[in-house]
One Martini backbone bead per residue (centre of mass of N, CA, C, O) as a GRO file, in nm:
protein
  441
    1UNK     BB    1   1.917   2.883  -4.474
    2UNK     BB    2   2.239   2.997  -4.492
    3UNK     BB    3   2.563   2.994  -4.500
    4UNK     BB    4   2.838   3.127  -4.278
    5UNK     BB    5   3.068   2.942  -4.411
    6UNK     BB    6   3.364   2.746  -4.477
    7UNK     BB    7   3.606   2.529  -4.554
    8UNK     BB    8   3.854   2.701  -4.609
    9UNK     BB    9   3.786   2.908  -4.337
   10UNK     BB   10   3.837   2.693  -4.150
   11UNK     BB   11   4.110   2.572  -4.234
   12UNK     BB   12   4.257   2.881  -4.191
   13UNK     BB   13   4.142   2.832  -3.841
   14UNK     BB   14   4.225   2.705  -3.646
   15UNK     BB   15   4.091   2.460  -3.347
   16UNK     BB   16   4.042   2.314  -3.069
   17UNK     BB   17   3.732   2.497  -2.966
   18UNK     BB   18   3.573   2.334  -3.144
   19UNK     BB   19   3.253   2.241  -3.274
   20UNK     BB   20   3.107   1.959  -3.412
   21UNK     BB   21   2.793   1.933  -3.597
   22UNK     BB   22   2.659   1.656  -3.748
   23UNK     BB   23   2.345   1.729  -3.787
   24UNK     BB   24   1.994   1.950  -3.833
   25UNK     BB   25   1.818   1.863  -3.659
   26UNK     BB   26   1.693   1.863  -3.372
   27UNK     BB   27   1.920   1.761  -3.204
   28UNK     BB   28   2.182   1.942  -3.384
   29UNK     BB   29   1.978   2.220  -3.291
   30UNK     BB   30   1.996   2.169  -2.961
   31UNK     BB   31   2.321   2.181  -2.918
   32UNK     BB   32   2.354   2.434  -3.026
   33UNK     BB   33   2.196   2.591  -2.822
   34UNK     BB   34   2.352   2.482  -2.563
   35UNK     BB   35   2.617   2.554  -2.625
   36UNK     BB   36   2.569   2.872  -2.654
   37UNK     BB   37   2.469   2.933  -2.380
   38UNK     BB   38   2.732   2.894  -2.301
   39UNK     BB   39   3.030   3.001  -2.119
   40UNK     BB   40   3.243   3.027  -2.370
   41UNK     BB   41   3.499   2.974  -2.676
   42UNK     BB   42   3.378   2.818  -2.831
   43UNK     BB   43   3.340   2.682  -3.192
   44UNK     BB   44   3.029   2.652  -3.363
   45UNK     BB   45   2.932   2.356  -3.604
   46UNK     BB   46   2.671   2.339  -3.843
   47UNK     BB   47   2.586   2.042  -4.010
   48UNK     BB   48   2.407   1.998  -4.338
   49UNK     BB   49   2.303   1.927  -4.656
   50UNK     BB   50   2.006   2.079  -4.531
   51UNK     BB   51   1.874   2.425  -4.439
   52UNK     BB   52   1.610   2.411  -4.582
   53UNK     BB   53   1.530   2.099  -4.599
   54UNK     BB   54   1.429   1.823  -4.351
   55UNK     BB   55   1.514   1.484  -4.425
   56UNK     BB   56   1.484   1.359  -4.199
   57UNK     BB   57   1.277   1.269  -3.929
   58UNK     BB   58   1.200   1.547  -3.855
   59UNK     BB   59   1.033   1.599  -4.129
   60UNK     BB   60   0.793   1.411  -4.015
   61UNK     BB   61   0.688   1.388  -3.736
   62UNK     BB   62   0.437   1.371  -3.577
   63UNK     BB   63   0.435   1.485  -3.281
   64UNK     BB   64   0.434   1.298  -3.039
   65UNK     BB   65   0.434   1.386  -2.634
   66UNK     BB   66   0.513   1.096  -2.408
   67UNK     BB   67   0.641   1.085  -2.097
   68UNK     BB   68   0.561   0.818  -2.068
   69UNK     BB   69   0.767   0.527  -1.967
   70UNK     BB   70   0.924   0.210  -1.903
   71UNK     BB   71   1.139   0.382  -1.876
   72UNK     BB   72   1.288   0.610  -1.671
   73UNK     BB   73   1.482   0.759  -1.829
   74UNK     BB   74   1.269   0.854  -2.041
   75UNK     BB   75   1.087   1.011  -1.878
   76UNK     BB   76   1.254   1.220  -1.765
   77UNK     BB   77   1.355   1.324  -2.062
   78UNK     BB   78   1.072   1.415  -2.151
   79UNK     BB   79   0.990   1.580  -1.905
   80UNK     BB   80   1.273   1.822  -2.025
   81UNK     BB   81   1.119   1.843  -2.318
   82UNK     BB   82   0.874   1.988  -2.211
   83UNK     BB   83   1.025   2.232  -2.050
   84UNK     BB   84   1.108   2.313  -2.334
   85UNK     BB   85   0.896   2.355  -2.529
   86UNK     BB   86   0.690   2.550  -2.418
   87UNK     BB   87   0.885   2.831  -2.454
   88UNK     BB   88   0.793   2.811  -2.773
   89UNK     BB   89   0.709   2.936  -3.035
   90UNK     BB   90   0.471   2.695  -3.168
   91UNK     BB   91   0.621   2.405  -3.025
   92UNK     BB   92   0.368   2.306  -2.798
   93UNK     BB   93   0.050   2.137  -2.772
   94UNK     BB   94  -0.160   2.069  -2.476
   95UNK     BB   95  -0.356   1.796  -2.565
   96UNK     BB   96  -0.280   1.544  -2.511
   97UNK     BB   97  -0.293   1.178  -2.408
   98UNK     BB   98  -0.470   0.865  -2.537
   99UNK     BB   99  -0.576   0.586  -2.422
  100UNK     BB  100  -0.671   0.243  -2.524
  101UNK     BB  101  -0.921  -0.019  -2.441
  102UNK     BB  102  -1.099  -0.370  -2.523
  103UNK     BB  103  -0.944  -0.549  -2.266
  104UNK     BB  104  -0.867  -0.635  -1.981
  105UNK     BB  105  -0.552  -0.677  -2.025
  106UNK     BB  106  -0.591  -0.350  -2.172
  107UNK     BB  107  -0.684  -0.216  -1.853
  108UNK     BB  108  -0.435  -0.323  -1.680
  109UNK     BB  109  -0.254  -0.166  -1.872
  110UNK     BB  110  -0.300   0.084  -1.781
  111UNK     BB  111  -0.366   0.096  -1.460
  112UNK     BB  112  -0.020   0.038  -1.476
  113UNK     BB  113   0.028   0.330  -1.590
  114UNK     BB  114  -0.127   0.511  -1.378
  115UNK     BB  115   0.070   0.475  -1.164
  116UNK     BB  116   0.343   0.531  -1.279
  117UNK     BB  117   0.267   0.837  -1.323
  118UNK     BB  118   0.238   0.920  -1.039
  119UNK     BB  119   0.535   0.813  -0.957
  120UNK     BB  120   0.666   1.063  -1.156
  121UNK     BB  121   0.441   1.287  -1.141
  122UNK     BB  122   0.179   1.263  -1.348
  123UNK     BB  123  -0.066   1.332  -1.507
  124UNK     BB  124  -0.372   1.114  -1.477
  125UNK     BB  125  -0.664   0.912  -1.615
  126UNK     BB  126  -0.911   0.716  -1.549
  127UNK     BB  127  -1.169   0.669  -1.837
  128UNK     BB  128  -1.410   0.613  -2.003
  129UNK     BB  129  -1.583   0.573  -2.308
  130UNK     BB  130  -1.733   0.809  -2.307
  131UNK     BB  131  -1.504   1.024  -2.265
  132UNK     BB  132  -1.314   0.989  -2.442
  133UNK     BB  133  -1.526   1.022  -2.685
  134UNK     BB  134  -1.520   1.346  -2.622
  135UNK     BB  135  -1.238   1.418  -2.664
  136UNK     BB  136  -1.277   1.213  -2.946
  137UNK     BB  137  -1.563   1.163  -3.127
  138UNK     BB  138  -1.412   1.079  -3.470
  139UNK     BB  139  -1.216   0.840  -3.304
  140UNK     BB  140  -1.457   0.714  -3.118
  141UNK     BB  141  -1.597   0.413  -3.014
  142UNK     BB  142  -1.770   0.366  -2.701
  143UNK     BB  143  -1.834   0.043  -2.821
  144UNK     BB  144  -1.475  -0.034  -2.877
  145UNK     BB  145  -1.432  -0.006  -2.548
  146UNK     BB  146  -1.354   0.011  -2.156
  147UNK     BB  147  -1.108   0.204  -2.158
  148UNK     BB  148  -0.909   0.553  -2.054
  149UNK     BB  149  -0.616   0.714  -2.075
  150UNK     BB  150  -0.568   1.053  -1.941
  151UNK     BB  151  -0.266   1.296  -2.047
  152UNK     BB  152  -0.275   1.641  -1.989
  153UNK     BB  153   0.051   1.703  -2.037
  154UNK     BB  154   0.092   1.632  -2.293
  155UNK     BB  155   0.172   1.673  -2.662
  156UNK     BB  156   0.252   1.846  -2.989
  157UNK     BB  157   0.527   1.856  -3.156
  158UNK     BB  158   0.695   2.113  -3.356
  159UNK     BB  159   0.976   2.023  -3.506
  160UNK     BB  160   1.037   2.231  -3.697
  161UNK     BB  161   0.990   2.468  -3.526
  162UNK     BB  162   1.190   2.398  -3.291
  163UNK     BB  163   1.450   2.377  -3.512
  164UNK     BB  164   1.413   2.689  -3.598
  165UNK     BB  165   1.464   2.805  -3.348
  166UNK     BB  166   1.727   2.712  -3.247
  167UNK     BB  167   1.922   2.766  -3.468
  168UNK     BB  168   1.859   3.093  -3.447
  169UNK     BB  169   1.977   3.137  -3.187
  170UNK     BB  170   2.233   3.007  -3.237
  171UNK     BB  171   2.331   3.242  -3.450
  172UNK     BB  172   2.300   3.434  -3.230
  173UNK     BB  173   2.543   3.306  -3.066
  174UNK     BB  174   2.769   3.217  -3.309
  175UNK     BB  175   2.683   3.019  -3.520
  176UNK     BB  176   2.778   2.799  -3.771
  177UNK     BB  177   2.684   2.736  -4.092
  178UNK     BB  178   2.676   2.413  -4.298
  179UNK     BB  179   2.619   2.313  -4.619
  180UNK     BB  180   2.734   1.972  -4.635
  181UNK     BB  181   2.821   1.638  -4.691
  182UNK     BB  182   2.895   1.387  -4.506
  183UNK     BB  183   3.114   1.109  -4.604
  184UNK     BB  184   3.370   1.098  -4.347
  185UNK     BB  185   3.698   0.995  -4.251
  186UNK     BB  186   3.951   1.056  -4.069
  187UNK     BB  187   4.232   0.890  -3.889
  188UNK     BB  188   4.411   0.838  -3.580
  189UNK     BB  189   4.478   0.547  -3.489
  190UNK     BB  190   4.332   0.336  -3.340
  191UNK     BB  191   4.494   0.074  -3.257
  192UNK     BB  192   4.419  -0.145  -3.062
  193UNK     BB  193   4.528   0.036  -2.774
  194UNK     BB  194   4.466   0.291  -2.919
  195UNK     BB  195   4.338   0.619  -2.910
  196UNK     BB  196   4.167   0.787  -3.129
  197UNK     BB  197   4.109   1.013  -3.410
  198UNK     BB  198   3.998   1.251  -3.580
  199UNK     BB  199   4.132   1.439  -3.866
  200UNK     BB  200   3.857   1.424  -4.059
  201UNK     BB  201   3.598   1.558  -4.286
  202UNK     BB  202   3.436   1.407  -4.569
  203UNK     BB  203   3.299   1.603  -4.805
  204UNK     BB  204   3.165   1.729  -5.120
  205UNK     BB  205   3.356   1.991  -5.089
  206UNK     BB  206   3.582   1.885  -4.874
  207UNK     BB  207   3.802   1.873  -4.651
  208UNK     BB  208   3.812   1.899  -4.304
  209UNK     BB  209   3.964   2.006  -4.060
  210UNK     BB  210   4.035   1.965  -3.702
  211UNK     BB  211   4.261   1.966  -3.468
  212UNK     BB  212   4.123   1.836  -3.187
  213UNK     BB  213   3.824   1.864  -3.226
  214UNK     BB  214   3.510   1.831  -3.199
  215UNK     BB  215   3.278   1.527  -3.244
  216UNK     BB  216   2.916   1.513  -3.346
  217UNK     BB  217   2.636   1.282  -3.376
  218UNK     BB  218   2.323   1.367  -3.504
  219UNK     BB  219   2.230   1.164  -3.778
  220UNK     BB  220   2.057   0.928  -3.698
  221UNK     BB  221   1.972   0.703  -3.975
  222UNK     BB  222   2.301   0.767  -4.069
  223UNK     BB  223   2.529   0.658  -3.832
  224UNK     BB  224   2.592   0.399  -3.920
  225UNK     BB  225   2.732   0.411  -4.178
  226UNK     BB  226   2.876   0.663  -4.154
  227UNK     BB  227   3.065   0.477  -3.918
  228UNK     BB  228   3.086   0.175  -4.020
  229UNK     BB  229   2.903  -0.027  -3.880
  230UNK     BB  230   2.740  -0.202  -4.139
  231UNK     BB  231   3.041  -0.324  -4.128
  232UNK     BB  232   3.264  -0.588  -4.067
  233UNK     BB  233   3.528  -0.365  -4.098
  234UNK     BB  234   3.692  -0.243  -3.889
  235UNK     BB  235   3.853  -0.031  -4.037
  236UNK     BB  236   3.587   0.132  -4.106
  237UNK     BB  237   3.570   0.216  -3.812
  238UNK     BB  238   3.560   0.452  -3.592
  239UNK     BB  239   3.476   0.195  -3.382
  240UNK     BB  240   3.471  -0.072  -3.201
  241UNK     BB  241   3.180  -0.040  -3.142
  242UNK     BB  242   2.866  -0.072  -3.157
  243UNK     BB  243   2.594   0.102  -3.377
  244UNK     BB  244   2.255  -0.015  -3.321
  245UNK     BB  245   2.090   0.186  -3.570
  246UNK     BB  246   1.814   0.086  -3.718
  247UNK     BB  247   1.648   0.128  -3.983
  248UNK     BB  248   1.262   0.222  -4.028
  249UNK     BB  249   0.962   0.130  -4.153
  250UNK     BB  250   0.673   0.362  -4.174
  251UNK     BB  251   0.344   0.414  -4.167
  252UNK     BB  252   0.162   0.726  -4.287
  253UNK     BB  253  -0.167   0.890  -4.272
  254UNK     BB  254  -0.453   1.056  -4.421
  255UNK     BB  255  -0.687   1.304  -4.457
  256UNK     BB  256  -0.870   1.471  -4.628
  257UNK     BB  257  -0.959   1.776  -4.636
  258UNK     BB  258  -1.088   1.998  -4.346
  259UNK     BB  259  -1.216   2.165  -4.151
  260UNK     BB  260  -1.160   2.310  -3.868
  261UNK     BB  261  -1.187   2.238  -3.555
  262UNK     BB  262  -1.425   2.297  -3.294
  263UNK     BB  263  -1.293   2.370  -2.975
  264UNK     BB  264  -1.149   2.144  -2.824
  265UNK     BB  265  -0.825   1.943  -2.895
  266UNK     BB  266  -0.719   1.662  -2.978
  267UNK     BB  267  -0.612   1.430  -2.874
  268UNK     BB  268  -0.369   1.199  -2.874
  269UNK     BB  269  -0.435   0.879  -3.026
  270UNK     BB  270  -0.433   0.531  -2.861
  271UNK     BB  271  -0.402   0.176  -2.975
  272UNK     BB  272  -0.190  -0.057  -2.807
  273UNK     BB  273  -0.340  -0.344  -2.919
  274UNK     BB  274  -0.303  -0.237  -3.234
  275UNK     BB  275  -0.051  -0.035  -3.286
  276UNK     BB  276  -0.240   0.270  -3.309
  277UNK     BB  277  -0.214   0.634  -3.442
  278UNK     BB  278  -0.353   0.912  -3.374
  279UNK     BB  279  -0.429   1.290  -3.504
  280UNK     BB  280  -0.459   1.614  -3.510
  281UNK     BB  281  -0.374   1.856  -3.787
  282UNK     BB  282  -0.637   2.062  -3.842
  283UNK     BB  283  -0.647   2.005  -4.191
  284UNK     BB  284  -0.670   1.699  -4.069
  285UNK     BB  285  -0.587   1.358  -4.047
  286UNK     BB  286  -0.346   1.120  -3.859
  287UNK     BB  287  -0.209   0.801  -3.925
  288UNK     BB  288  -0.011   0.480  -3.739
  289UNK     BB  289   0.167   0.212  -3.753
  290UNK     BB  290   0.330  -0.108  -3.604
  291UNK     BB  291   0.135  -0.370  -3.730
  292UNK     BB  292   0.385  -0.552  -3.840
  293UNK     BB  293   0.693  -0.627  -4.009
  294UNK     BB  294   0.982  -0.553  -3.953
  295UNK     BB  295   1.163  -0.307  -4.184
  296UNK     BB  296   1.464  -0.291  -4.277
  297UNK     BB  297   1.674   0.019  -4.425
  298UNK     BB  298   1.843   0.193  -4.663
  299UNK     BB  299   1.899   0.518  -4.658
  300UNK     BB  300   1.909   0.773  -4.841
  301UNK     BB  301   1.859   1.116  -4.886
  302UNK     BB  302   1.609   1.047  -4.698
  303UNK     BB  303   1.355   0.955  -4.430
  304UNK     BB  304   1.152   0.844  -4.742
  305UNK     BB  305   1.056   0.607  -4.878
  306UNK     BB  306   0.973   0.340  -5.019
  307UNK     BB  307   0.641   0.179  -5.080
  308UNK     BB  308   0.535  -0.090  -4.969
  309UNK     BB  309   0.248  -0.300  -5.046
  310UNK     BB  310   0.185  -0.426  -4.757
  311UNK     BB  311   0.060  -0.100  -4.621
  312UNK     BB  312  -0.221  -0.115  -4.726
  313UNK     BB  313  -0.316  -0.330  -4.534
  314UNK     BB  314  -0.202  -0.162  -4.249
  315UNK     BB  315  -0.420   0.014  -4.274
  316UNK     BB  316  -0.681  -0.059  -4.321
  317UNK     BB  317  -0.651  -0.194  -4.103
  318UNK     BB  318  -0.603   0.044  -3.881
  319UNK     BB  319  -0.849   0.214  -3.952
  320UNK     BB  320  -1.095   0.024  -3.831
  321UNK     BB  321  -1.023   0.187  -3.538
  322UNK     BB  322  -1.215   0.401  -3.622
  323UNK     BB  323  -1.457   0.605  -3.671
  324UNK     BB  324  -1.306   0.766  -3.899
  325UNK     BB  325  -1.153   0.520  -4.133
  326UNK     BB  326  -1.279   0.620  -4.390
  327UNK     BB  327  -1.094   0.876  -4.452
  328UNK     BB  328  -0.876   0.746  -4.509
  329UNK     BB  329  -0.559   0.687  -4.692
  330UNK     BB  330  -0.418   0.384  -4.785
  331UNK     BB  331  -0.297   0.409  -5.083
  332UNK     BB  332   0.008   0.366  -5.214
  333UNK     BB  333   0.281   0.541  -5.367
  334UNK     BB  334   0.521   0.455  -5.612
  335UNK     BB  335   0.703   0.763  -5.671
  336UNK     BB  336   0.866   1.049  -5.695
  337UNK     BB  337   0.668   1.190  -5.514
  338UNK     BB  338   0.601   1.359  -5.196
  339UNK     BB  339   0.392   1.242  -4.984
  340UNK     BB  340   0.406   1.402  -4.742
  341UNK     BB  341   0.325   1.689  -4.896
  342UNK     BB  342   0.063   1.552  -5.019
  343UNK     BB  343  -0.072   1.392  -4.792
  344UNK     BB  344   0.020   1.047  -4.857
  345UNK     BB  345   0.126   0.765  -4.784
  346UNK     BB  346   0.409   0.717  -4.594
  347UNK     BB  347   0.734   0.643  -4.556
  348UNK     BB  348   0.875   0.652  -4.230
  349UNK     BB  349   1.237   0.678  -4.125
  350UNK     BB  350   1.334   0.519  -3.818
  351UNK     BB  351   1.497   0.475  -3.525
  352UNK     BB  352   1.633   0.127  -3.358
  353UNK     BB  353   1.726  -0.002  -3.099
  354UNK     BB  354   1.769  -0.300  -2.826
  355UNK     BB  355   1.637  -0.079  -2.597
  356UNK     BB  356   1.515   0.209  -2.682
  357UNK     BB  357   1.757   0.373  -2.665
  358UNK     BB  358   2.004   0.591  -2.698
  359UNK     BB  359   2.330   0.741  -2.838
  360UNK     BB  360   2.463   0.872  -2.579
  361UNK     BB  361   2.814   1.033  -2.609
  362UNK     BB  362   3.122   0.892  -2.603
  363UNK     BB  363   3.415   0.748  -2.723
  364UNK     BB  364   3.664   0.628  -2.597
  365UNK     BB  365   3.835   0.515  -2.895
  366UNK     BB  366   3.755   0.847  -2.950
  367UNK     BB  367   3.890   1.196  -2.879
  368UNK     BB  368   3.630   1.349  -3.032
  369UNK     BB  369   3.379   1.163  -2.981
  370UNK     BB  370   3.019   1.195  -3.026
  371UNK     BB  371   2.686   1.085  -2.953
  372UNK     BB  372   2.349   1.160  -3.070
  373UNK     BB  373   2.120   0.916  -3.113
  374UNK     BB  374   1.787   0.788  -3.159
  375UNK     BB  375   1.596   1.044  -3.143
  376UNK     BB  376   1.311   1.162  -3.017
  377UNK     BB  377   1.135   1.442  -3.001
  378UNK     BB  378   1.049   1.336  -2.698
  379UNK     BB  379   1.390   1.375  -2.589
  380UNK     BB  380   1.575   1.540  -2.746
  381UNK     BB  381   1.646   1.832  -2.555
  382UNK     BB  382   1.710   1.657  -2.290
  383UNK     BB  383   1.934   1.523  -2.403
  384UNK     BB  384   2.107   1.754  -2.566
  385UNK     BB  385   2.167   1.925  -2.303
  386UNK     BB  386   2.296   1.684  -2.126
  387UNK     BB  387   2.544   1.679  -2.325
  388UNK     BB  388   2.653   1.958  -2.344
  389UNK     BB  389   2.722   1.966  -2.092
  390UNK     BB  390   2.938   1.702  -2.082
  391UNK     BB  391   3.107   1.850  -2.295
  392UNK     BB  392   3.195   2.078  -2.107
  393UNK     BB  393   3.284   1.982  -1.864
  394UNK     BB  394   3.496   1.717  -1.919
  395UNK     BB  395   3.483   1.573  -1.615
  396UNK     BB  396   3.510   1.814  -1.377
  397UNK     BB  397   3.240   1.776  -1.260
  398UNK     BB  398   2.957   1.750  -1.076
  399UNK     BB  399   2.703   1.520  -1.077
  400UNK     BB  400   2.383   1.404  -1.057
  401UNK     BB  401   2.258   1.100  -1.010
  402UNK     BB  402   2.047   1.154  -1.267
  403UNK     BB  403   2.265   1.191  -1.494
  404UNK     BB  404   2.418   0.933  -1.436
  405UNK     BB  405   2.220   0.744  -1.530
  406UNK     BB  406   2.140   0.839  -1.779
  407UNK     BB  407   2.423   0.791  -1.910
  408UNK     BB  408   2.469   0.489  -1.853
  409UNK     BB  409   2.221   0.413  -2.063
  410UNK     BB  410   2.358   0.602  -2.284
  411UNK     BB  411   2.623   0.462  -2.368
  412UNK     BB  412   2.734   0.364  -2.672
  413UNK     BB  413   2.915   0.085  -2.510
  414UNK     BB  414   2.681  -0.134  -2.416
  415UNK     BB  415   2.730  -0.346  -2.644
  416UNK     BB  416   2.933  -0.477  -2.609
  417UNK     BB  417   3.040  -0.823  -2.779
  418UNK     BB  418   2.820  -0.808  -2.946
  419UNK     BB  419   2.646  -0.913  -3.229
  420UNK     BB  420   2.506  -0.767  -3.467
  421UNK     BB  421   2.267  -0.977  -3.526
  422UNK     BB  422   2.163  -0.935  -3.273
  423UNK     BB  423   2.090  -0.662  -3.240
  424UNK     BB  424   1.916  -0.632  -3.490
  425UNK     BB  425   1.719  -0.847  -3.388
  426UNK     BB  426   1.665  -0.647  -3.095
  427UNK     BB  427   1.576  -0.378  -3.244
  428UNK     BB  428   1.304  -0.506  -3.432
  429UNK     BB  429   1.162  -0.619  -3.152
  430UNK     BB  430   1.071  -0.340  -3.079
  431UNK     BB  431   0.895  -0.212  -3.265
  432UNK     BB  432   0.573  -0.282  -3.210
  433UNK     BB  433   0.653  -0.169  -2.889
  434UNK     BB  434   0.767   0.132  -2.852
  435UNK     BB  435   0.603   0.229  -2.627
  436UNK     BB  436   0.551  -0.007  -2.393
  437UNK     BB  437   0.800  -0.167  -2.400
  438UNK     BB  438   1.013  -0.292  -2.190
  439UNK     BB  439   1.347  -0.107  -2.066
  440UNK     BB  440   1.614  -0.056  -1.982
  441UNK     BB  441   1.762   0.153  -1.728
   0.00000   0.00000   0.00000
């Protein structure tokens, strides 16, 4: 996909009426579908480094879309989030997600999940050994478990399809887009108590004149530096509130190409208590672990890091939890090619934040500045569709108990008079327990 517009003609044509939208990964080809399909007057643009190839978390994401989590918010979101994918052609395969325990209180936690479940409306079912293991046969030893909930309604989703999907939709509903590095902001006011705006965006092909547009940051691993959060220097940052998205890196590996499974599709399988997941890919089977020590990353050009030597280990014990685990490549490779593509062992970095929430909303002190960031696939559509709302909207309608309450879960500025280090380190202490660990609500 080429950029259909210039930075030029944009600033040759000003106008309050625009929405620029910098990040074009799910989040931010999500909040362009959701805005074009609005009967309104703005101009949208959607902004990103690459509209050839998602260099962000978006481009390599797992794609297990598991509706329950421990937050009300984060399921209500993955719930709306499933209701938008389903209707996407081949953005996403209802094959269900498998949990599995192996001691009395990893099955006392299944079973208090699978009553959440139900009082969510989820369909879910505690299950043998033995069916789980006809589930997913390849990857499931059913003498090294004790029992397996499974939620019949997950399945996994195709991050590019679905991206690739909305981006084109919203062009043909008059969306422009802009391929080049948006590298910081122009600011005009915004000291001590007065209300700043973005007065221009930074590229490496030159400044965009904004005019009083809105601006949207969907920029995922790259949202805090972006902002200026990243440092000390008040005056660096576009927002006095912090911006607590922190890069982690995290291991995924493949097994060598094998012919398609035949019969039904295996679920999604998680093994909690080692927080070890794995899915069949098609033409190979992949896991990934969150079973070591969270590692912070400044993010570079991608979302693939470097790989630490340390993961060739978190592998090793990940692997060993599985019943086909020795087919797994356990050793990574540092060096220029990119494992991801090679399906390799590869460092994929995604976004923590200290409650495991996204930050959506506006930003009370730039009167034109929005986020939407830190959102898994698994929320994604769910999240853009509502702040799309929120942001036409502009606060004059009224809205239901139920996306209030979303909404203040998930506002920019709940960090506030926090210490970044304090935040930092409570967004780290997320990573382990990423799926299950309870979240503020």
């Amino acid at each position: 996909m080429e950029s259909t517009v210039s930075i030029s003609n944009i600033n040759a044509n000003p106008s309050s009426q625009r929405i620029f939208i910098v990040g074009g990964g799910i989040v931010g080809a999500a909040l362009a579908f959701y805005l074009s399909k609005a009967n309104s007057d703005h101009h949208i643009v959607l902004l990103d480094r690459s509209l050839q190839k998602l260099l962000g978390s978006t481009g390599h994401a797992p794609g297990f879309v598991g509706q329950l989590n421990e937050s009300p918010v984060l399921t209500r979101l993955a719930q709306h989030t499933v209701a938008e994918y389903v209707s996407i052609p081949g953005g996403f395969n209802t094959v269900g997600g498998l949990e599995l325990a192996s001691t009395p209180a990893g099955a006392q936690t299944l079973q208090s999940r699978c009553e959440k479940a139900h009082a969510a409306g989820l369909s879910a079912e505690m299950i043998t050994p033995k069916d789980a293991a006809a589930l997913a046969p390849d990857f499931i030893d059913p003498e090294t478990v004790t029992t397996g909930l499974h939620f019949p309604s997950d399945g996994t989703a195709n991050a590019q399809v679905i991206t690739s999907y909305f981006t084109q939709e919203a062009r043909a509903r008059g969306v422009d887009l802009l391929e080049t590095t948006v590298t910081g902001f122009a600011k005009k006011g915004g000291n001590d108590q007065k209300t700043g705006e973005i007065a221009a965006l930074h590229t490496a092909n030159g400044d965009i004149n904004l005019a009083g547009s809105t601006v949207i940051l969907a920029t995922g691993i790259w949202t805090s530096s972006l902002a200026g959060c990243h440092t000390h220097e008040t005056e660096a940052s576009i927002t006095k509130f912090p911006v607590p998205i922190i890069p982690v890196a995290h291991p995924y590996t493949f097994t060598a190409p094998r012919p398609a499974r035949t019969g039904e599709p295996y679920p999604f399988v998680r093994w909690p208590e080692h927080h070890v997941y794995a899915r069949d890919h098609g033409d190979r089977d992949g896991l990934g672990s969150y079973d070591h020590v969270p590692l912070e990353l400044d993010p570079g050009h991608t979302a693939i890091g470097a790989w630490p030597s340390s993961f060739d280990q978190v592998l090793s014990e990940a692997t060993s939890h599985l019943k086909n685990g020795k087919h797994f490549l356990a050793q990574g490779r540092d060096d220029d090619s990119d494992p991801f593509e090679a399906r390799e062992p590869f460092n994929g970095i995604f976004s923590v934040t200290p409650d495991n929430l996204p930050l959506a909303g506006r930003v009370s002190d730039v009167s034109n500045l929005w986020l939407c960031a830190a959102i898994w696939v698994t929320t994604a559509a769910g999240t853009a569709k509502l702040i799309a709302r929120e942001v036409l909207r502009g606060g004059q309608d009224d809205i239901s108990a139920g996306d209030e309450e979303v909404l203040k879960s998930l506002d920019p500025e709940r960090f506030q008079g926090i210490e970044a280090e304090v935040l930092t380190t409570q967004a780290l202490e997320r990573y382990n327990n990423i799926y299950n660990k309870e979240t503020t609500s």
